[in-house]
Jmol script that loads the backbone (N, CA, C; Angstrom):
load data "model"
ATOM      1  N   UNK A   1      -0.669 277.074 165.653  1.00  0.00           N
ATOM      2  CA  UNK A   1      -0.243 275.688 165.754  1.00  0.00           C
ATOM      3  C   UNK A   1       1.238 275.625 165.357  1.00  0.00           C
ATOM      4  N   UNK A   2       1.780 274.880 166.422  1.00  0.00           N
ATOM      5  CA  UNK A   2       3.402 274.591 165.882  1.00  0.00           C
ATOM      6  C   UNK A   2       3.392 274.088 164.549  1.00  0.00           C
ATOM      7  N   UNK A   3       4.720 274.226 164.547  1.00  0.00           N
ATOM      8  CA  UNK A   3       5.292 273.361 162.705  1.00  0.00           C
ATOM      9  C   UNK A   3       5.364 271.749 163.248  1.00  0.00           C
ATOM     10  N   UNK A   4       5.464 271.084 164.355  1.00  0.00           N
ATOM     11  CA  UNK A   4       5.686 269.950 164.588  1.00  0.00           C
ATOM     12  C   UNK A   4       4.120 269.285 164.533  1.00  0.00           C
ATOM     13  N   UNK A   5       3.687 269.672 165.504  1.00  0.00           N
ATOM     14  CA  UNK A   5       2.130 269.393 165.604  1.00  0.00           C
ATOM     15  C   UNK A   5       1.231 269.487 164.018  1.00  0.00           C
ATOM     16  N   UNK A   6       1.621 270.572 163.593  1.00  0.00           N
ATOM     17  CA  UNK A   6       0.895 270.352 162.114  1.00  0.00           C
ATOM     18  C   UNK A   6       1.626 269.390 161.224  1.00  0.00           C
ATOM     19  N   UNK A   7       2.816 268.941 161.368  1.00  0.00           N
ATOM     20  CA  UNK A   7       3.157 268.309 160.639  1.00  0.00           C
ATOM     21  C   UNK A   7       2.391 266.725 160.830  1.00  0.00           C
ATOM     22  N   UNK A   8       2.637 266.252 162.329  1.00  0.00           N
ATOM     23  CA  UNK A   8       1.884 265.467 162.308  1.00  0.00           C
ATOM     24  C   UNK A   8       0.307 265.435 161.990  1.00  0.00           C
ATOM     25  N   UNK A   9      -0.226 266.267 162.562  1.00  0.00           N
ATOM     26  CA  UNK A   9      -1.913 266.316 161.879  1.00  0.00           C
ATOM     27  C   UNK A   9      -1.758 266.361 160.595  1.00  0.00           C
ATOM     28  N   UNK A  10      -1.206 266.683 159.903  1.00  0.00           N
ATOM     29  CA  UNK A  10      -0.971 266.365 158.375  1.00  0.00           C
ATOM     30  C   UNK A  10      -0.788 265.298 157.906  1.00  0.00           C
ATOM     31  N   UNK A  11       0.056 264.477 158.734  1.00  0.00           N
ATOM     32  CA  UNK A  11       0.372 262.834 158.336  1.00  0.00           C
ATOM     33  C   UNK A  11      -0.627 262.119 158.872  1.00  0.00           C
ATOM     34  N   UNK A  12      -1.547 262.905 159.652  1.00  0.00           N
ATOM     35  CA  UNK A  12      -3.322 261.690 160.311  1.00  0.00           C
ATOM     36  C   UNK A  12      -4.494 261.904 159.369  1.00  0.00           C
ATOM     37  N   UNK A  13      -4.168 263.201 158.800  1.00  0.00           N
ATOM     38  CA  UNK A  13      -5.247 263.334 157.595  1.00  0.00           C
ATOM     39  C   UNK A  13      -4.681 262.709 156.542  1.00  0.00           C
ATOM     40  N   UNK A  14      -3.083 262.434 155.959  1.00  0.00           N
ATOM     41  CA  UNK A  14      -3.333 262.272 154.874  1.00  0.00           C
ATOM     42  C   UNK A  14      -3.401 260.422 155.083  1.00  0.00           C
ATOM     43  N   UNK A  15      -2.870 260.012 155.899  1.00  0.00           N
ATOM     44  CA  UNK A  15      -3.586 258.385 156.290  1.00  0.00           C
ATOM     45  C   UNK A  15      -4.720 258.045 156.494  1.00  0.00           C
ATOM     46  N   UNK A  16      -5.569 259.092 156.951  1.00  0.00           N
ATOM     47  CA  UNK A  16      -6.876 258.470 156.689  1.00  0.00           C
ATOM     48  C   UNK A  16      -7.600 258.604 155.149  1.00  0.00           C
ATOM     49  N   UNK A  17      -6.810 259.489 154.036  1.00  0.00           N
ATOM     50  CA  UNK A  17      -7.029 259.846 153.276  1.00  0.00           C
ATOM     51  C   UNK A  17      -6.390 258.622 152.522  1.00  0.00           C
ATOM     52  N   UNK A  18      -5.842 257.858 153.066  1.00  0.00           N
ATOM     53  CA  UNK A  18      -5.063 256.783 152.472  1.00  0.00           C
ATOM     54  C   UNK A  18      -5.996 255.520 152.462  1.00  0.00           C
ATOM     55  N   UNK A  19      -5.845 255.342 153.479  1.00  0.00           N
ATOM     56  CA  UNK A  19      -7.063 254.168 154.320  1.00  0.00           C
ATOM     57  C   UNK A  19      -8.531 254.351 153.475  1.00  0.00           C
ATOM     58  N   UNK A  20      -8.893 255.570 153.148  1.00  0.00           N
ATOM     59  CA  UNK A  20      -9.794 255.458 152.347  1.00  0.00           C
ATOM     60  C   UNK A  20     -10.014 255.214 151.047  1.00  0.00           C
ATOM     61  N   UNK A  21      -8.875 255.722 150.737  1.00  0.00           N
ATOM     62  CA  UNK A  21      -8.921 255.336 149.136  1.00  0.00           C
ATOM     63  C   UNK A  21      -8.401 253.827 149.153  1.00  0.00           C
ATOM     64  N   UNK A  22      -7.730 253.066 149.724  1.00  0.00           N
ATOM     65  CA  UNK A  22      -7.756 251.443 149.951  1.00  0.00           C
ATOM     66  C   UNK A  22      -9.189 251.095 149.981  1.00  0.00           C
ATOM     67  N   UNK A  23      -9.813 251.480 151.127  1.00  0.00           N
ATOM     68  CA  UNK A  23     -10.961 250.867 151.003  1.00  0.00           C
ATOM     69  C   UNK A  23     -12.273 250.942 150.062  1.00  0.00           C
ATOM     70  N   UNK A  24     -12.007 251.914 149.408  1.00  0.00           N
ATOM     71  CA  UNK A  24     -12.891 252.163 148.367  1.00  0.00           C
ATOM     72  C   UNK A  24     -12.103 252.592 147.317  1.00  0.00           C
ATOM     73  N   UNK A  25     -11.492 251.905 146.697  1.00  0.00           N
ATOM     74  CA  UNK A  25     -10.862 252.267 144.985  1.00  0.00           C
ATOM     75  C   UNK A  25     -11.599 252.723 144.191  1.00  0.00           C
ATOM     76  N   UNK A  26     -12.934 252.808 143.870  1.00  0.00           N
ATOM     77  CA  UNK A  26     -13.885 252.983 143.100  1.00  0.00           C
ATOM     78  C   UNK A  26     -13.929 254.400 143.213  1.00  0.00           C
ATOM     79  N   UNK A  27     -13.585 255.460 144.533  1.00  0.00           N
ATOM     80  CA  UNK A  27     -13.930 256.830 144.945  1.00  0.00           C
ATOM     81  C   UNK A  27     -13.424 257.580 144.418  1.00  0.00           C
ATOM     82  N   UNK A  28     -13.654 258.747 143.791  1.00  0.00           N
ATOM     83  CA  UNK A  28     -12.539 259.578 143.332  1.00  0.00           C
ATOM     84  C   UNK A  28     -12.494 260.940 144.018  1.00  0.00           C
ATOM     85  N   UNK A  29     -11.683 261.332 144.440  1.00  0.00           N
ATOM     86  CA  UNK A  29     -10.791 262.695 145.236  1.00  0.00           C
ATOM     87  C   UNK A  29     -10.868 263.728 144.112  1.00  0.00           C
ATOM     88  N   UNK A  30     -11.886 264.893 144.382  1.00  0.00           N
ATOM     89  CA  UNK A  30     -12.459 265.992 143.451  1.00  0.00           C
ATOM     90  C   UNK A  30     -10.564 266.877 143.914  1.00  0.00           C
ATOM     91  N   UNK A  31     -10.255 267.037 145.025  1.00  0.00           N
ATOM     92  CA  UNK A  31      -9.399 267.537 145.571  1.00  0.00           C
ATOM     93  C   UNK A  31      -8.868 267.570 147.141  1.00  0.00           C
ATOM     94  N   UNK A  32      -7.657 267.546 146.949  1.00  0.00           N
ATOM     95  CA  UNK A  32      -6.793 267.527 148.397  1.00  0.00           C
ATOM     96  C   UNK A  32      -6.133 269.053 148.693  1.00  0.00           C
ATOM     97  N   UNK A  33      -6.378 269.482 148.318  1.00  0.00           N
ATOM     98  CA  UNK A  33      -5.640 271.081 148.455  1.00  0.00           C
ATOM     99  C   UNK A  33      -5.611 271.719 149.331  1.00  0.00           C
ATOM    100  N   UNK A  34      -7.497 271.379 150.212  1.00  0.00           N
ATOM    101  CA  UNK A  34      -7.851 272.784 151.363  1.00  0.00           C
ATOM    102  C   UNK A  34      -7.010 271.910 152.046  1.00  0.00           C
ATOM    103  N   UNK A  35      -6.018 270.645 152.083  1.00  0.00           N
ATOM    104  CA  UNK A  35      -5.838 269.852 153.367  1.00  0.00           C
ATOM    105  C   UNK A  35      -4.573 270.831 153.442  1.00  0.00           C
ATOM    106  N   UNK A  36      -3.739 271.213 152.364  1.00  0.00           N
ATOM    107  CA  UNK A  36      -2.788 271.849 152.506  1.00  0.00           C
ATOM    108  C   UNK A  36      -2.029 273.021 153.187  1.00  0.00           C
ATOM    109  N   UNK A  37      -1.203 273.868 153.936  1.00  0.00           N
ATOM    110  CA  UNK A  37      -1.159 274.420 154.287  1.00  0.00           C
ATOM    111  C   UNK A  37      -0.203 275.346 154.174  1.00  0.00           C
ATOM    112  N   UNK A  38       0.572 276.915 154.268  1.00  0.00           N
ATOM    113  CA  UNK A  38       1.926 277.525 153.595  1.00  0.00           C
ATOM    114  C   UNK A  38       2.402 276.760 154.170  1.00  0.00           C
ATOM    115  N   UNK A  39       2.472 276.790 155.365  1.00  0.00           N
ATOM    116  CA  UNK A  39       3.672 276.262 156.447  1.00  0.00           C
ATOM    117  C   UNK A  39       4.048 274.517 155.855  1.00  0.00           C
ATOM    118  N   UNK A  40       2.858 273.630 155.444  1.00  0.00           N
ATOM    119  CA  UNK A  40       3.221 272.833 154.987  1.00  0.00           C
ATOM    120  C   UNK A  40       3.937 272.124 153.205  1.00  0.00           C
ATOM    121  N   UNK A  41       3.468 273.434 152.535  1.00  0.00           N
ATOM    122  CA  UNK A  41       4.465 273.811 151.422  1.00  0.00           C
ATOM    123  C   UNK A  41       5.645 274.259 151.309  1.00  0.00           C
ATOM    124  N   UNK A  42       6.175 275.296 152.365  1.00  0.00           N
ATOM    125  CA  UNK A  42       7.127 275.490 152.821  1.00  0.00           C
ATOM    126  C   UNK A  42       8.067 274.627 153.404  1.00  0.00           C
ATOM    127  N   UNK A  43       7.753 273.228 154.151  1.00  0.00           N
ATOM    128  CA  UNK A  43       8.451 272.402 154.588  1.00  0.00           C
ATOM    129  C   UNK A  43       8.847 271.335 153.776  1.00  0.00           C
ATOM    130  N   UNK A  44       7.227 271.069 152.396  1.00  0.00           N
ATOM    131  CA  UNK A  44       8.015 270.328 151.484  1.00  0.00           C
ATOM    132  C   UNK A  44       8.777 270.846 150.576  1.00  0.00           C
ATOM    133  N   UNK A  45       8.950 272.303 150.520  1.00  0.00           N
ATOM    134  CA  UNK A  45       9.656 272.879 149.400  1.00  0.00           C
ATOM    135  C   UNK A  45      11.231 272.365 149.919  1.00  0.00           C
ATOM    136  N   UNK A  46      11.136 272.655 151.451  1.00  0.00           N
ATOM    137  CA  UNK A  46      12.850 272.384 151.987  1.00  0.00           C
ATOM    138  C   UNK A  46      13.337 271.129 151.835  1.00  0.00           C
ATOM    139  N   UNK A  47      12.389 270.260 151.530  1.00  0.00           N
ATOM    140  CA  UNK A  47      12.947 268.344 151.837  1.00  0.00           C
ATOM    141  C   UNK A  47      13.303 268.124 149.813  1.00  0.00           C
ATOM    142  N   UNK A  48      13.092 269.675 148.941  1.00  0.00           N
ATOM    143  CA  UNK A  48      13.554 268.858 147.585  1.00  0.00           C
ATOM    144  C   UNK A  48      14.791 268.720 147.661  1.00  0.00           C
ATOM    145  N   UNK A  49      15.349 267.885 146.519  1.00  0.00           N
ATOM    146  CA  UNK A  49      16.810 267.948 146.044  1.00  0.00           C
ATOM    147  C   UNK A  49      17.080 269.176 145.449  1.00  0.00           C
ATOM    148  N   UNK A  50      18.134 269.882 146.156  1.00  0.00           N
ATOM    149  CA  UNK A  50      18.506 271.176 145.522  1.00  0.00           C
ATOM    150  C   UNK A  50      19.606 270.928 144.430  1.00  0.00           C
ATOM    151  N   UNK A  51      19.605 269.444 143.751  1.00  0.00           N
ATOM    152  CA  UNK A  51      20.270 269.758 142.323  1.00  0.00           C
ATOM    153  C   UNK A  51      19.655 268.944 141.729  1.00  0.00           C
ATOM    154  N   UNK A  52      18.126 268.990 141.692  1.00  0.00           N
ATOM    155  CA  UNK A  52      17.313 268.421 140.661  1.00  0.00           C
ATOM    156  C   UNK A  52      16.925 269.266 139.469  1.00  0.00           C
ATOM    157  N   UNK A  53      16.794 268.817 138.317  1.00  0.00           N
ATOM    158  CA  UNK A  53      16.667 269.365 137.440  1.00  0.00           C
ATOM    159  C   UNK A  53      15.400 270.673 137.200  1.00  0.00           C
ATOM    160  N   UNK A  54      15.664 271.633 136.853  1.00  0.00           N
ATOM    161  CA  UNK A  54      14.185 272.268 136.361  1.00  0.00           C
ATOM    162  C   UNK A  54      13.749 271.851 135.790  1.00  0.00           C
ATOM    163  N   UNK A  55      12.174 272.175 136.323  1.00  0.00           N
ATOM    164  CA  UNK A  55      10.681 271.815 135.682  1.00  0.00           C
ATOM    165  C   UNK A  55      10.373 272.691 134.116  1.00  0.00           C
ATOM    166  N   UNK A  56       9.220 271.732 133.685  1.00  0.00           N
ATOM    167  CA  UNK A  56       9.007 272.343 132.755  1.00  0.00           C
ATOM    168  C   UNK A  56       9.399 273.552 132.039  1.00  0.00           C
ATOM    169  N   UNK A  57       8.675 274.927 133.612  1.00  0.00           N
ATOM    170  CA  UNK A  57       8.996 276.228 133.432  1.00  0.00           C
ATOM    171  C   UNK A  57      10.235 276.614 133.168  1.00  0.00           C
ATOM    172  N   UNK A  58      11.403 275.618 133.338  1.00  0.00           N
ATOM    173  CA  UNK A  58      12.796 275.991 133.202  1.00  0.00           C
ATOM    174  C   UNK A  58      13.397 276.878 134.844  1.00  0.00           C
ATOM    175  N   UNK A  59      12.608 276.870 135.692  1.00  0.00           N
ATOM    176  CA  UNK A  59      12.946 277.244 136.919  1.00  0.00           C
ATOM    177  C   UNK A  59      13.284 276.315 138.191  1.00  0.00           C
ATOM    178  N   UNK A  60      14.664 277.028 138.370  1.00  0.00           N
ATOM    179  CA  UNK A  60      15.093 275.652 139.666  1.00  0.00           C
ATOM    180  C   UNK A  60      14.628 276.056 140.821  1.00  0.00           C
ATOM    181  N   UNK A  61      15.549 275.231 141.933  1.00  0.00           N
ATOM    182  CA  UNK A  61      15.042 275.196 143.017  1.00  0.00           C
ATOM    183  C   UNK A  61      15.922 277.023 143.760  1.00  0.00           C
ATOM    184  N   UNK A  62      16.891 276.693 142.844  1.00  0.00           N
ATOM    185  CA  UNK A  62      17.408 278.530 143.207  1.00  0.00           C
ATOM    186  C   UNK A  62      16.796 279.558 143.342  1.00  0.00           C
ATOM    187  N   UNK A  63      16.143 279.636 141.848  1.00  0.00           N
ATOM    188  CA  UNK A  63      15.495 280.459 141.773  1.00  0.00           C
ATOM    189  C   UNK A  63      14.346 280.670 142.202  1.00  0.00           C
ATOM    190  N   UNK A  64      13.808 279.793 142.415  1.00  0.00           N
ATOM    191  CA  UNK A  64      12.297 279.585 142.973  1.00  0.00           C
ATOM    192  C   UNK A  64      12.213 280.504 144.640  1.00  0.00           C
ATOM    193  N   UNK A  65      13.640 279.739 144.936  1.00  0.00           N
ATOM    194  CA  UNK A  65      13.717 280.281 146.565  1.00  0.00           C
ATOM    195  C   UNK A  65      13.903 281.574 146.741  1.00  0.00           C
ATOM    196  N   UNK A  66      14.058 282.398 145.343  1.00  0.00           N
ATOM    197  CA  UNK A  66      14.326 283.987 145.552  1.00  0.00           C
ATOM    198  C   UNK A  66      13.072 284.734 146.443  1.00  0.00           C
ATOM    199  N   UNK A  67      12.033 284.141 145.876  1.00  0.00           N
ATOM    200  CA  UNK A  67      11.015 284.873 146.453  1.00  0.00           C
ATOM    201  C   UNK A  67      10.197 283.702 146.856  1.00  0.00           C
ATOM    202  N   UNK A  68      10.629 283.276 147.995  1.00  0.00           N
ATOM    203  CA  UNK A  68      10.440 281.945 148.315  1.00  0.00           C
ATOM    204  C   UNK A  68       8.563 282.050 149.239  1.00  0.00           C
ATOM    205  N   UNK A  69       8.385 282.938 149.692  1.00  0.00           N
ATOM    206  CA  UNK A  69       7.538 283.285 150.528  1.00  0.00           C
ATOM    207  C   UNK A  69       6.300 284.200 149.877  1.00  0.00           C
ATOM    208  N   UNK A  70       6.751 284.351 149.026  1.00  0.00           N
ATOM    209  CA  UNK A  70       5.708 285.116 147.942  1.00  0.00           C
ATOM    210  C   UNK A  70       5.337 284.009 147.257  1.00  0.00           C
ATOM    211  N   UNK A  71       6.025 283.384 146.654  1.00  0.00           N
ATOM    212  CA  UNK A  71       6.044 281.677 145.646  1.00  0.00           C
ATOM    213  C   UNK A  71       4.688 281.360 146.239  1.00  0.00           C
ATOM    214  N   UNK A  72       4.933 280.632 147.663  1.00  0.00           N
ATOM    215  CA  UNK A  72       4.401 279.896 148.246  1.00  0.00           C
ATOM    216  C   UNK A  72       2.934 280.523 148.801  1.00  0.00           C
ATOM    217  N   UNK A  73       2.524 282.136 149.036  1.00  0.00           N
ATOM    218  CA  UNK A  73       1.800 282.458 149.518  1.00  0.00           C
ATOM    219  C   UNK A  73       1.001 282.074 148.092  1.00  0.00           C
ATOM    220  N   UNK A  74       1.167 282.410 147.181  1.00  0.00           N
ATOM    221  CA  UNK A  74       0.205 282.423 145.756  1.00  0.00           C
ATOM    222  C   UNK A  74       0.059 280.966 145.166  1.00  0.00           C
ATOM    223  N   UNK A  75       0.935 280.197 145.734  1.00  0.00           N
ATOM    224  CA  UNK A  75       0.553 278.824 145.099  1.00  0.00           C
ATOM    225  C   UNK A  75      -0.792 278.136 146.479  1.00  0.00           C
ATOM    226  N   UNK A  76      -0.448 278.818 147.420  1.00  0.00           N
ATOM    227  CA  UNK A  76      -1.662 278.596 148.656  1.00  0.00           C
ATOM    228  C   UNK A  76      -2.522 279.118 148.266  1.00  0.00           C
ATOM    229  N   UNK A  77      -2.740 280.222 147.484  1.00  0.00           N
ATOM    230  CA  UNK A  77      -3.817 281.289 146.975  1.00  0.00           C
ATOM    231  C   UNK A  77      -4.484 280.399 146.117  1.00  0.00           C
ATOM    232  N   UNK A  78      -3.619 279.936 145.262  1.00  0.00           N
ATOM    233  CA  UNK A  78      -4.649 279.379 143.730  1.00  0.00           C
ATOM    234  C   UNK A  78      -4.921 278.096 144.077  1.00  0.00           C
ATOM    235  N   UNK A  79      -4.348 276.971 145.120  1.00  0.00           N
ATOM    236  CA  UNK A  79      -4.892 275.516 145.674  1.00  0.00           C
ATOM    237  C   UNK A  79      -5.919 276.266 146.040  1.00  0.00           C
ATOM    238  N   UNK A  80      -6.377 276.988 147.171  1.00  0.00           N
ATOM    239  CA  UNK A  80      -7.394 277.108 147.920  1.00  0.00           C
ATOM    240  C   UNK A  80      -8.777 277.657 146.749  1.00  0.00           C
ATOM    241  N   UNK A  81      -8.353 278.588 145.913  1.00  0.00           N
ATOM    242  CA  UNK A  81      -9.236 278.939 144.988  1.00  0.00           C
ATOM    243  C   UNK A  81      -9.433 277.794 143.563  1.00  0.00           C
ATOM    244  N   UNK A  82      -8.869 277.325 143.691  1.00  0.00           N
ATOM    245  CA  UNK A  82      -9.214 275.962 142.523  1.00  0.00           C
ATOM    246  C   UNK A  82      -8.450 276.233 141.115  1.00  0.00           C
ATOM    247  N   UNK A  83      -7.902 277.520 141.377  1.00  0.00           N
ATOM    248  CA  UNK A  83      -6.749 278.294 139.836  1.00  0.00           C
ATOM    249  C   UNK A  83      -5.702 277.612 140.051  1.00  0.00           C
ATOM    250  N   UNK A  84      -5.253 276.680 140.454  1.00  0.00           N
ATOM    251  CA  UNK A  84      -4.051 275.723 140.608  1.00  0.00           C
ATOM    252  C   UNK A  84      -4.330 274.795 139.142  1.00  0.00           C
ATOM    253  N   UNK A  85      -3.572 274.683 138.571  1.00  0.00           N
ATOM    254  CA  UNK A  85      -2.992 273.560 137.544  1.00  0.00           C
ATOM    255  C   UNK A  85      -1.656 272.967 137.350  1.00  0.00           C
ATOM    256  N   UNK A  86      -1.802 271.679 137.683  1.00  0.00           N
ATOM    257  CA  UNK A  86      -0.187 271.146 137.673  1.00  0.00           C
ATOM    258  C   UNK A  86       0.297 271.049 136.132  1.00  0.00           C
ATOM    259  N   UNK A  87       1.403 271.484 136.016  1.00  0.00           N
ATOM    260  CA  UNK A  87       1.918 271.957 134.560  1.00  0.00           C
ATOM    261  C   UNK A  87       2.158 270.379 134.111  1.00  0.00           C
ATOM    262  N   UNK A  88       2.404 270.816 132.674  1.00  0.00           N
ATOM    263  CA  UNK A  88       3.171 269.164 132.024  1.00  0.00           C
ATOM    264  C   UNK A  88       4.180 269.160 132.712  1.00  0.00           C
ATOM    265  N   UNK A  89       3.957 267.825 132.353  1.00  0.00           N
ATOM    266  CA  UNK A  89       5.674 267.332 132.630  1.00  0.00           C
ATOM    267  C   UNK A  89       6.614 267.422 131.131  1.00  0.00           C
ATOM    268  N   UNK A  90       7.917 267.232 131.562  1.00  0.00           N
ATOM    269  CA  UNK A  90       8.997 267.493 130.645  1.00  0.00           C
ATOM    270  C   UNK A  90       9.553 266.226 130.591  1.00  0.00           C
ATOM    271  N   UNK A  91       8.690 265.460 129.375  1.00  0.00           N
ATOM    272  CA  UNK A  91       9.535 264.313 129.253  1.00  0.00           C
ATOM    273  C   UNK A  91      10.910 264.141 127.985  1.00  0.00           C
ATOM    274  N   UNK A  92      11.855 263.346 128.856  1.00  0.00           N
ATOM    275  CA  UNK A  92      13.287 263.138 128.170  1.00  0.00           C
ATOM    276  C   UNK A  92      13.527 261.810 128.308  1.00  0.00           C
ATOM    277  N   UNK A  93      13.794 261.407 126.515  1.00  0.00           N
ATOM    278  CA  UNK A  93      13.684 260.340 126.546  1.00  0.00           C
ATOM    279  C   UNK A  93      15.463 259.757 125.966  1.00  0.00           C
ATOM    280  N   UNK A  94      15.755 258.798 127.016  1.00  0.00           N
ATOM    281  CA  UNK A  94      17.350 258.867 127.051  1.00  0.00           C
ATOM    282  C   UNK A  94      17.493 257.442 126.206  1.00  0.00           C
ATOM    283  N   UNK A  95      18.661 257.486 125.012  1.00  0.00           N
ATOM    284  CA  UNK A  95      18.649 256.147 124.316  1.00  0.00           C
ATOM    285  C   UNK A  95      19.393 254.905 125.148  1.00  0.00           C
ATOM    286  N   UNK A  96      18.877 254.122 125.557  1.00  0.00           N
ATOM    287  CA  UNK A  96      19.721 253.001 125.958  1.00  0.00           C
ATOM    288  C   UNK A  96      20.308 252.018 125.011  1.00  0.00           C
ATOM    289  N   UNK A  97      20.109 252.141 123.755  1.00  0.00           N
ATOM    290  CA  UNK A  97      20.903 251.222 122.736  1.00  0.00           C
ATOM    291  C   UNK A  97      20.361 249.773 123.007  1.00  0.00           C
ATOM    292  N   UNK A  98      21.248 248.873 123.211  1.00  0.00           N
ATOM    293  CA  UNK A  98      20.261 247.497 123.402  1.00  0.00           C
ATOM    294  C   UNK A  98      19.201 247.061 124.711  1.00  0.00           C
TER     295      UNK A  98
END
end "model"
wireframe off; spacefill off
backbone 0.3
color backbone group
């Protein structure tokens, strides 16, 4: 399957995935992961800001891209196997004075 074509079948699953959770708020989503795909991790990896800050891990978007294709094969590995955990977040808390 092209990268265009999956992109869109990606945006019809995740709207109906939308549409559903509107219509039933009460439902809860065990997981969205198998919807995922490399090719479609790979395309959101390209749409980040490449001068956003590092995550938690202290790793940017530089470095990440070193082994950009290995990254991504093993983060497809552990969504699909359920060993995926989204890390903390790194909260910074900035003084605004009044």
């Amino acid at each position: 399957m092209d990268l265009l074509r999956e992109i869109a079948n990606r945006q019809t699953k995740f709207s109906c995935i939308k549409r559903k959770a509107q219509e039933s708020p009460a439902e809860e989503f065990t997981s969205l992961a198998h919807h995922l795909t490399e090719e479609y991790l790979l395309t959101s990896f390209r749409k980040l800001r490449k001068n956003a800050a590092s995550g938690i891990d202290e790793v940017n978007v530089h470095e990440y891209e070193l082994d950009l294709i290995l990254r991504i094969e093993n983060l497809h590995a552990r969504l699909k196997s359920g060993a995926y955990h989204a890390p903390n977040i790194r909260r910074v808390w900035i003084d605004k004075g009044n």
